[in-house]
LUMROVEX-494997 format. One line per field, with one value per residue (C-alpha): residue in three letters; x negated, y, z. Coordinates in steps of 0.001 Angstrom, whole numbers. Example, Ala and Ser with C-alpha at 12.3 -4.5 7.8 and 13.67 -1.06 7.14 Angstrom:
residuo = Ala, Ser
px = -12300, -13670
py = -4500, -1060
pz = 7800, 7140
//
This chain:
residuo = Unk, Unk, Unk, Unk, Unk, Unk, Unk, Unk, Unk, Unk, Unk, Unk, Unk, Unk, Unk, Unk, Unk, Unk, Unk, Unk, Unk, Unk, Unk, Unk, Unk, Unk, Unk, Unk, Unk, Unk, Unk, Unk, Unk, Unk, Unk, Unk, Unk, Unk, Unk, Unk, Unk, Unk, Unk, Unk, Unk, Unk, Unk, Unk, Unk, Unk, Unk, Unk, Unk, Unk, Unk, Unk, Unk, Unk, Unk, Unk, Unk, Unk, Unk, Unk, Unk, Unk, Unk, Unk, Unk, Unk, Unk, Unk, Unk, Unk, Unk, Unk, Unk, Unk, Unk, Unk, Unk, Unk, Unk, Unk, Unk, Unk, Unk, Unk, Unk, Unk, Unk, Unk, Unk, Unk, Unk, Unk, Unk, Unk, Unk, Unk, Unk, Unk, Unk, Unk, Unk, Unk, Unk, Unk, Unk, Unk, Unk, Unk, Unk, Unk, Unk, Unk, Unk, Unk, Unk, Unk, Unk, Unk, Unk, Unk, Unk, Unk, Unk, Unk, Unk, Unk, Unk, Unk, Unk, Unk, Unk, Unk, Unk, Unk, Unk, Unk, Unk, Unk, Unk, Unk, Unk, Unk, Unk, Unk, Unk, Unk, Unk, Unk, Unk, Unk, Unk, Unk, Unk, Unk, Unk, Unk, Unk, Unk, Unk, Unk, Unk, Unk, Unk, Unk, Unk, Unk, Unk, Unk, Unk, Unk, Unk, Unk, Unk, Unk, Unk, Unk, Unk, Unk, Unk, Unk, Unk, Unk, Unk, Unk, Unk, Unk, Unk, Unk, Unk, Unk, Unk, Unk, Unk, Unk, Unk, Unk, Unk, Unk, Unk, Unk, Unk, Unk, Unk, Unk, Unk, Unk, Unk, Unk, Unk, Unk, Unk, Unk, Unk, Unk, Unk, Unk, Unk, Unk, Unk, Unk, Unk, Unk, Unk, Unk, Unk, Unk, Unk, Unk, Unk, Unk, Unk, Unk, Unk, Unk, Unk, Unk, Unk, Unk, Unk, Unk, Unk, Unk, Unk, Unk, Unk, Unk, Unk, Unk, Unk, Unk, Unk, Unk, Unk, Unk, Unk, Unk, Unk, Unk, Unk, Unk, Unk, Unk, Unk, Unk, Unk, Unk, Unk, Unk, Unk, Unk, Unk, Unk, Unk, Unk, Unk, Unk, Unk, Unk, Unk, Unk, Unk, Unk, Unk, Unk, Unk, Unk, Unk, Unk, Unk, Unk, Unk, Unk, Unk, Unk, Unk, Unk, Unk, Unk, Unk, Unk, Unk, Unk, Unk, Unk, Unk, Unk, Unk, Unk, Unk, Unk, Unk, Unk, Unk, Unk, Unk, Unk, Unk, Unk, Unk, Unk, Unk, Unk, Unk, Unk, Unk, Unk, Unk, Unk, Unk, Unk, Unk, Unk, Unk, Unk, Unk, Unk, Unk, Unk, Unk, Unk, Unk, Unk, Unk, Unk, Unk, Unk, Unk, Unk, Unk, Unk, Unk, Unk, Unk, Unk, Unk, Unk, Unk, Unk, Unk, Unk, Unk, Unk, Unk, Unk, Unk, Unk, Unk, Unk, Unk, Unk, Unk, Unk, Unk, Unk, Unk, Unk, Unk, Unk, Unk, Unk, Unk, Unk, Unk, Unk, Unk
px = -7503, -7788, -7789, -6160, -6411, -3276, -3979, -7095, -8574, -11056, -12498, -14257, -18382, -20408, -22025, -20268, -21887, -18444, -18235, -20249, -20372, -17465, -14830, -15671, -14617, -11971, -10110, -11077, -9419, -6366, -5602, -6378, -3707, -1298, -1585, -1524, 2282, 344, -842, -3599, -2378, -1355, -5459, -7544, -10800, -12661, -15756, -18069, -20503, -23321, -26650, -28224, -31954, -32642, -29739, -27729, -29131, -26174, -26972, -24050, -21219, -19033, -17332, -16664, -13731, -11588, -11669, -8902, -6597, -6324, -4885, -7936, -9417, -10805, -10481, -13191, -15365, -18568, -21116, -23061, -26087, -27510, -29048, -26860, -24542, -23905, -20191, -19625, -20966, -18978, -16213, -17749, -17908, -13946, -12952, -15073, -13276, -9963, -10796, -11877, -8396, -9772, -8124, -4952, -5181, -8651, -9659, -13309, -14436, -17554, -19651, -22887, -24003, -27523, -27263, -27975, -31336, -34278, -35495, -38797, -37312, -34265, -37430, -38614, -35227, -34245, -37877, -37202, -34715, -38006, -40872, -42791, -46140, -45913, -44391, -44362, -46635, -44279, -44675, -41025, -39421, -37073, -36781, -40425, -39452, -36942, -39300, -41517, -39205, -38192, -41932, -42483, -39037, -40263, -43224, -41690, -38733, -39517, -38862, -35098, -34976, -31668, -29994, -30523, -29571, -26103, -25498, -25870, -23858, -21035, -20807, -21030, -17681, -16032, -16461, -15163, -11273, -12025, -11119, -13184, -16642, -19538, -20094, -17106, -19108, -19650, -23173, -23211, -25673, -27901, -28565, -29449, -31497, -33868, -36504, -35681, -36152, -32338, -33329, -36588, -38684, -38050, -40312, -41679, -39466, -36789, -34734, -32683, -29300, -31015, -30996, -27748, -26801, -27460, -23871, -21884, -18706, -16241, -13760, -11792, -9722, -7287, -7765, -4894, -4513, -2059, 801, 746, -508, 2982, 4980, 2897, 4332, 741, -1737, -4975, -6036, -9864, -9903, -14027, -16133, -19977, -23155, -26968, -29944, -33336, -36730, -37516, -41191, -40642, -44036, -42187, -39961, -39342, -37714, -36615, -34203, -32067, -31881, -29836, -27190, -26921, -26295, -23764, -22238, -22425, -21091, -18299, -16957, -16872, -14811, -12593, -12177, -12588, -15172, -16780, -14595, -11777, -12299, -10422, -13168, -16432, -17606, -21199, -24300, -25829, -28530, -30274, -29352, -32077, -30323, -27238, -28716, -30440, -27220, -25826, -28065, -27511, -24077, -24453, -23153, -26863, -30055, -32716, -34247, -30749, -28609, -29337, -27185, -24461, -24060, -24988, -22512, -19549, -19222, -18867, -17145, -13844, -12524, -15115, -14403, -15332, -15367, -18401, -17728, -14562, -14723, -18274, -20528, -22303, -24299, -21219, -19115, -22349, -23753, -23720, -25318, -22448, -19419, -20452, -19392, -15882, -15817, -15908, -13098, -11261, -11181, -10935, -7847, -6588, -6808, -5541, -2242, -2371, -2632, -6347, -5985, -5072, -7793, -9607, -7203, -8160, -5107, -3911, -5867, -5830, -8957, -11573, -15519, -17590, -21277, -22725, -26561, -29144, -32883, -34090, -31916, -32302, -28586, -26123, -22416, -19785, -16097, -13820, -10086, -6230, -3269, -697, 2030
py = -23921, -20462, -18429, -18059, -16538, -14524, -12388, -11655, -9542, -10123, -8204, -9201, -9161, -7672, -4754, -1675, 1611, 3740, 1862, 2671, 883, 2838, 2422, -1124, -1015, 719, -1280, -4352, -3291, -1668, -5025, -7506, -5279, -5751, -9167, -9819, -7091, -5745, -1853, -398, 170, -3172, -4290, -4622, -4415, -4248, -6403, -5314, -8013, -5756, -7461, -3772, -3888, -1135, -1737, 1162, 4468, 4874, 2185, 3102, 1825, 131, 3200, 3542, 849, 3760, 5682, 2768, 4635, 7227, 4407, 3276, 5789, 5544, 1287, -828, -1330, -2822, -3848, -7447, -9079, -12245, -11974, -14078, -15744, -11978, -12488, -15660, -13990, -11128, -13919, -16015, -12833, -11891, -15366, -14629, -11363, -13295, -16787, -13791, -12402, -9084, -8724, -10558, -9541, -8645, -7103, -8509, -6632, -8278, -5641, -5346, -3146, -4705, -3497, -101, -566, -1147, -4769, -5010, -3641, -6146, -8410, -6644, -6625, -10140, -10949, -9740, -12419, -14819, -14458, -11794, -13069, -16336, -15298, -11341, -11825, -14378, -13743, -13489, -12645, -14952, -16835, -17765, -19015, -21057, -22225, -23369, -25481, -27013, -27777, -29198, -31410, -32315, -33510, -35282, -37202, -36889, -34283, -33214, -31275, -33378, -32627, -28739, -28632, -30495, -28523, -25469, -27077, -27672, -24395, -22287, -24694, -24316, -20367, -19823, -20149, -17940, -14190, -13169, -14296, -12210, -14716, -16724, -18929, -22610, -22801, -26419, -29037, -29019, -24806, -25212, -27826, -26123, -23568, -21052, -17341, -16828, -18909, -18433, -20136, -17709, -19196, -22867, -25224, -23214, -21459, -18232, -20429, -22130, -18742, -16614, -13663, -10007, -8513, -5755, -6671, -7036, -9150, -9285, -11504, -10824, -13146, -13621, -15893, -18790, -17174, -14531, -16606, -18551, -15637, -14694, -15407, -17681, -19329, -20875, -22235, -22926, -26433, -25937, -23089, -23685, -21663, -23410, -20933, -22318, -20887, -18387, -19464, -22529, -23715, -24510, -26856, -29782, -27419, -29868, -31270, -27901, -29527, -26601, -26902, -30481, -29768, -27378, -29445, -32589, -30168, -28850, -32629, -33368, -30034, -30670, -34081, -35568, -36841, -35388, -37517, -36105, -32854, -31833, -29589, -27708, -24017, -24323, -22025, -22259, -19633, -21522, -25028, -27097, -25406, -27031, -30439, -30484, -29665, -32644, -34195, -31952, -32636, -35787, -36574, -38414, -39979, -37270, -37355, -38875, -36078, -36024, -39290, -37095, -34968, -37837, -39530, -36712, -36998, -33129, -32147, -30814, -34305, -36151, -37353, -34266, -30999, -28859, -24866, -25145, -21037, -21516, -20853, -17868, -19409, -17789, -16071, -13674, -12930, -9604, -10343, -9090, -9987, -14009, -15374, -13507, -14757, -18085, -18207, -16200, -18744, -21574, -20170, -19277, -23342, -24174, -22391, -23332, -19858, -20534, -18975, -21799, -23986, -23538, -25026, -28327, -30475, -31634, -29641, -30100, -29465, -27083, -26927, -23886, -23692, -20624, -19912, -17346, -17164, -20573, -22557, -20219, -18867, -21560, -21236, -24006, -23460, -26035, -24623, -25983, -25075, -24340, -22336
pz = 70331, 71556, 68210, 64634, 61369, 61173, 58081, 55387, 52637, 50267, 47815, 44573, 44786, 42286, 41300, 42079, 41729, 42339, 45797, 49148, 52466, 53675, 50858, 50992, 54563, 54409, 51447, 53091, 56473, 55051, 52761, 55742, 58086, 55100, 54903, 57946, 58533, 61083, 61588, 62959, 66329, 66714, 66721, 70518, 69302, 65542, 65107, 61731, 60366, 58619, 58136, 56111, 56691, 54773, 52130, 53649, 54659, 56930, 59891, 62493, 61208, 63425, 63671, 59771, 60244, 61539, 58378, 57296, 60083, 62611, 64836, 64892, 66987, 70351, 69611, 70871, 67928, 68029, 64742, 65079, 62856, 62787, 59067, 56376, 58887, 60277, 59201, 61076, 63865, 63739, 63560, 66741, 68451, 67687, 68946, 72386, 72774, 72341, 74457, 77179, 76887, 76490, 73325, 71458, 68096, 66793, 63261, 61806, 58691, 56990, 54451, 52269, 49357, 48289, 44555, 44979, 46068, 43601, 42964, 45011, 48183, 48250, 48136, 51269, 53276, 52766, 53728, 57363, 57621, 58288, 60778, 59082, 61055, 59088, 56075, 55574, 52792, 50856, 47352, 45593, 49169, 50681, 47663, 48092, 51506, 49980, 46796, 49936, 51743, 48329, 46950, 51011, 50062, 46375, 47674, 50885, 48495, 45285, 42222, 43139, 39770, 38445, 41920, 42131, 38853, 39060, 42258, 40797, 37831, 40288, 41693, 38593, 37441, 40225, 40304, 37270, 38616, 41814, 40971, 43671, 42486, 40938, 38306, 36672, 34105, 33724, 32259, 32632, 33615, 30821, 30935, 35031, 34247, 32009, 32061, 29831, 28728, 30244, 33917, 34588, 37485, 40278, 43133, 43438, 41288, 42025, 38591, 38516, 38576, 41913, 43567, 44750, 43896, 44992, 45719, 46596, 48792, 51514, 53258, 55986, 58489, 61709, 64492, 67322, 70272, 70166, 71218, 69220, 66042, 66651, 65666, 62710, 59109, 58678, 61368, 60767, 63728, 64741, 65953, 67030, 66549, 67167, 66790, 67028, 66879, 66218, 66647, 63861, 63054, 60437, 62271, 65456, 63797, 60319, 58127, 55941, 58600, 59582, 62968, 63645, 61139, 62359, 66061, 65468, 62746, 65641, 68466, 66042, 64766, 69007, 69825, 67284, 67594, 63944, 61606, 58571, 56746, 57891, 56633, 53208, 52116, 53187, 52143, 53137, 52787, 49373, 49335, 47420, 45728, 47693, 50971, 49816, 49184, 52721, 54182, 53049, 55199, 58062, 58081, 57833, 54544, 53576, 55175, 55351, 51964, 50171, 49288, 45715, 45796, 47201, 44029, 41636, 42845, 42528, 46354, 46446, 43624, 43356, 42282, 44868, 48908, 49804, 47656, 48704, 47977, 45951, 45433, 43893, 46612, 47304, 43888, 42499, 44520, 45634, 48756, 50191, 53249, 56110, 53805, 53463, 56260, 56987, 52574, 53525, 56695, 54208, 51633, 53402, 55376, 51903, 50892, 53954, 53126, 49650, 48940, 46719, 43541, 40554, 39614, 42883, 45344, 46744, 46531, 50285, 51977, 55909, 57356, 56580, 57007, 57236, 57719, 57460, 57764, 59000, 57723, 56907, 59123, 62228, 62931, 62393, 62531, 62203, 62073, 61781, 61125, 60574, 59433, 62730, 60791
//
């Protein structure tokens, strides 16, 4: 144990056309110091996840943390990317900085505005989350990626129709108590199940309620070192931290077995010494549904071409062994690209404390589980994270 989540801030996702990449920042980083009864000057070093790929025109912004605070200035501050899990790696690279003892208390800011930009070219930027020599040409973007691996899984296993559908089902219900999410609606089994003039087929057998949403939105956490966490009014300690990156080109690998997302998930459960089943809860990386059902596998919660049994059978509901996504996923939470993954150590430090807003806190809650993913399986990030005060 070398880190902790001392404080946090997180905004709601949506569309937002009186917001920019800076104000987002900036109200992220300001409530996250708050929380946390810190000030500026009290933060080593600022990390900024933002993914951008063309979302932004403004693509040096590290810097735009110290527009929270003139304390700010002349702080280390440094911007990282590693596609969708770019917030977990702006995490990773915060607990580095501390387990280096270069810094004790370190500020990570996560950020995305993807709304703003017209419909074909969010297409385009996602896309260059894959290997564009293979798949540059994908019709429907990265959701034709993703209606790829699913047709390659419904073929492989079987039509998994009844399981997207239900997972989507799930998430959509369990969004609907978290203030912070995009969309706060239970459409319910039967709508996700159906084609119809309101969810489409997007790509493959894929619907519009299989597919997450495009977002606007920030969030925040500050990370300390032990000794300092001890003294802090909350801690949320990361028992294992773990990061797996694959080979980019699907061709080089089974990409219906997210070998990476298993390795770090095995290498995580070792550091931390404790089994999946020990875990309270898990906020994994629901792009897509079918990503979500082939993590069950990956993490070992299913044989490789079971996990439909894991939803059928309630495993991962909020009333199951082992609630998947409590705060609705990024199905409907949203996923602005650089804000997901600081989202989900947000949230799950939130349940940990039993600080989750009503409805969406997981009773007991001990342990958490994050996964959060990059491209189709390629940058994979496990945390693992208790309660210490």
């Amino acid at each position: 144990m070398t880190a902790a989540i001392i404080g946090w801030a997180h905004l709601p996702f949506g569309k937002f056309d009186n917001e920019t990449v800076e104000s987002l920042i900036v109200k992220a980083a300001r409530q996250a110091l708050e929380h946390a009864g810190l000030g500026a000057s009290d933060i080593d070093e600022i990390v900024l996840g933002h993914f951008n790929a063309g979302f932004s025109p403004q693509d040096f912004t590290a810097a735009l943390v110290l527009q929270a605070d003139p304390a700010f200035r002349f702080k280390p501050a440094l911007r990282v990317e590693n596609a969708c899990a770019t917030g977990s790696a702006a995490v990773h690279t915060a607990i580095k900085t501390i387990e280096a003892r270069r810094a004790r208390r370190v500020l990570v800011v996560g950020v995305e505005q993807m709304t703003r930009t017209p419909g074909p070219e969010i297409g385009k930027n996602l896309l260059r989350a894959s290997y564009l020599p293979e798949d540059g040409e994908t019709v429907g973007g990265f959701a034709g990626v993703f209606g790829k691996i699913a047709s390659a899984y419904f073929q492989k296993y079987g039509d998994q129709s009844d399981a997207l559908a239900l997972i989507a089902a799930k998430n959509h219900k369990n969004g609907v108590a978290n203030p912070y999410a995009q969309m706060r609606k239970d459409f319910g089994y039967e709508f996700c199940r159906q084609e119809s003039e309101k969810n489409p087929f997007v790509a493959g057998p894929l619907k519009r309620t299989d597919c997450s949403l495009v977002s606007d939105g920030a969030a925040a956490v500050v990370l300390a070192d032990i000794d300092t966490a001890l003294s802090a009014k909350r801690a949320i300690v990361f028992r294992a931290n773990e990061h797996a990156q694959d080979f980019l080109p699907m061709s080089k690998r089974d990409i219906l077995d997210f070998e990476g997302c298993s390795v770090a998930w095995g290498r995580a459960l070792a550091k931390a010494g404790v089994q999946l089943g020990d875990l309270s809860f898990v906020e994994t990386h629901d792009c897509f549904t079918v990503a979500e059902l082939i993590e069950y596998e990956a993490m070992g919660l299913a044989p490789k071409g079971r996990g439909a049994d894991v939803i059928k059978n309630g495993v991962t509901t909020m009333e199951g062994a082992l609630p998947v996504n409590p705060s609705g996923g990024l199905k409907a939470k949203g996923h602005p690209i650089g804000a997901t993954g600081v989202s989900m150590h947000a949230l799950t430090a939130m349940q940990l404390c039993g600080e989750a807003p009503e409805g969406m806190q997981v009773r007991g809650a001990r342990l958490g589980g994050v996964f959060n993913m990059g491209g189709a399986a390629v940058a994979n990030y496990v945390s693992i994270l208790e309660r210490l005060r």
